[in-house]
C-alpha positions in Angstrom: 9.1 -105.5 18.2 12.1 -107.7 19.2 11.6 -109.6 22.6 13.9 -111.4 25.2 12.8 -115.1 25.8 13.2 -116.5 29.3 16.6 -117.9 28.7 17.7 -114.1 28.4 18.1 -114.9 24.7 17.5 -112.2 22.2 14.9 -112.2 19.5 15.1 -109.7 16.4 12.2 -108.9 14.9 12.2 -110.2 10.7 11.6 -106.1 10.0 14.5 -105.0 11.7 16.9 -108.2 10.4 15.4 -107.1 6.0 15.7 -103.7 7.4 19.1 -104.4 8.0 19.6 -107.1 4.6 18.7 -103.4 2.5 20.9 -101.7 4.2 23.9 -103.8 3.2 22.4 -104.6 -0.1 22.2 -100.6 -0.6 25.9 -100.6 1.1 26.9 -103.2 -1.5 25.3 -101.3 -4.3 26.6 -98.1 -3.6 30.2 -99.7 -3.1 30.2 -100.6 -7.0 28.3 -96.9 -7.9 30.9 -95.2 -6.6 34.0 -97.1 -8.6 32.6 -95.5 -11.7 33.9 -91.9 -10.4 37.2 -90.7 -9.3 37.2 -88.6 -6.2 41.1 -88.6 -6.5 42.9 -89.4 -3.1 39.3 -89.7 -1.4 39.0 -92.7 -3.6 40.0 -95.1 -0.7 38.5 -93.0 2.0 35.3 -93.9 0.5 35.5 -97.5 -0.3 36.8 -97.4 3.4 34.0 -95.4 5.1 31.4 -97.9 3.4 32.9 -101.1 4.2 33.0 -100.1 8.0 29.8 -99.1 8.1 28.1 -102.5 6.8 30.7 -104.7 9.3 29.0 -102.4 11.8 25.6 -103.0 11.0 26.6 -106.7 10.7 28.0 -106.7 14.0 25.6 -104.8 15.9 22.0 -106.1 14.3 23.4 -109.8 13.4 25.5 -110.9 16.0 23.4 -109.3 18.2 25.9 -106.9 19.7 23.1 -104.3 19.7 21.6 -105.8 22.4 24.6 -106.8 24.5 26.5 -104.7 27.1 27.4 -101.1 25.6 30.6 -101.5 26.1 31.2 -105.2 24.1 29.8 -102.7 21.0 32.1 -99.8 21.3 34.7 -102.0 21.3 33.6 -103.9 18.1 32.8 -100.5 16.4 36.1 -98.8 17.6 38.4 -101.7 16.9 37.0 -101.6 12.6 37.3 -97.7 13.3 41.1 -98.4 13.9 41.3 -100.8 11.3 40.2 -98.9 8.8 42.1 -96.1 10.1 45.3 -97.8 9.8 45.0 -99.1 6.5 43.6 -95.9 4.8 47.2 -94.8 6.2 48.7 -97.9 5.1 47.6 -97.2 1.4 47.9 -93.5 1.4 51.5 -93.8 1.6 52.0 -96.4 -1.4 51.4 -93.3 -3.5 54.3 -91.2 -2.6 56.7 -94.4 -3.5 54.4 -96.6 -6.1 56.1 -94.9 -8.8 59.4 -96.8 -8.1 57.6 -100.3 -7.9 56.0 -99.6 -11.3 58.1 -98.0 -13.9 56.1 -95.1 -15.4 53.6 -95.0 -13.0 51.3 -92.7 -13.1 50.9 -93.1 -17.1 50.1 -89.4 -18.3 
C-alpha cells in the first residue's frame, strides 16, 4: 500500500511501480506485434493510441501525477491527447499528397 511520509512526500509501493514496468514492457511489446499487420489507414491510429497510453502511465504512476491535484493530471493526459490528436491529422494528410514527393508512390 503506498504511504505519504511527513514531509507530504509520496511513496509508491515496488507492486504498483513493476505493476506499472509490465505494463509498458507489454505496451512496448505489443507496439512491435502490431507492425507485422496492416490495418490500412488505422495503421497510425494504432501506433498512436499505444504510445499515449504508456506516456500516461509514465506520467501518472512515475512522476507521481497520480497522486497530485486532479487537475495537474487532466492536463498532462489531455495535453498528449491533443498531441496525438494533432499529429494523427498531421500524417493522415501526407497520404492524399505523398504520391507527388515520391514518384510512383504507392508501388502496385
Amino acid at each position: 500500500m503506498s504511504e505519504h511520509t511527513e514531509s507530504g512526500v509520496h511513496v509508491a509501493s515496488l507492486k504498483l511501480l513493476v505493476g506499472v514496468m509490465i505494463a509498458l514492457m507489454f505496451g512496448t511489446w505489443l507496439t512491435v506485434s502490431v507492425t507485422h499487420f496492416d490495418f490500412g489507414g488505422f495503421n497510425i491510429w494504432i501506433g498512436l493510441a499505444i504510445a499515449t497510453t504508456k506516456a500516461i502511465l509514465v506520467g501518472l504512476y512515475f512522476m507521481h501525477l497520480r497522486w497530485d491535484k486532479p487537475f495537474n493530471a487532466f492536463v498532462f493526459i489531455s495535453a498528449f491527447a491533443f498531441l496525438a490528436l494533432f499529429i494523427g491529422f498531421a500524417l493522415m494528410d501526407t497520404g492524399h499528397y505523398q504520391n507527388v514527393i515520391i514518384p510512383g508512390w504507392p508501388l502496385k
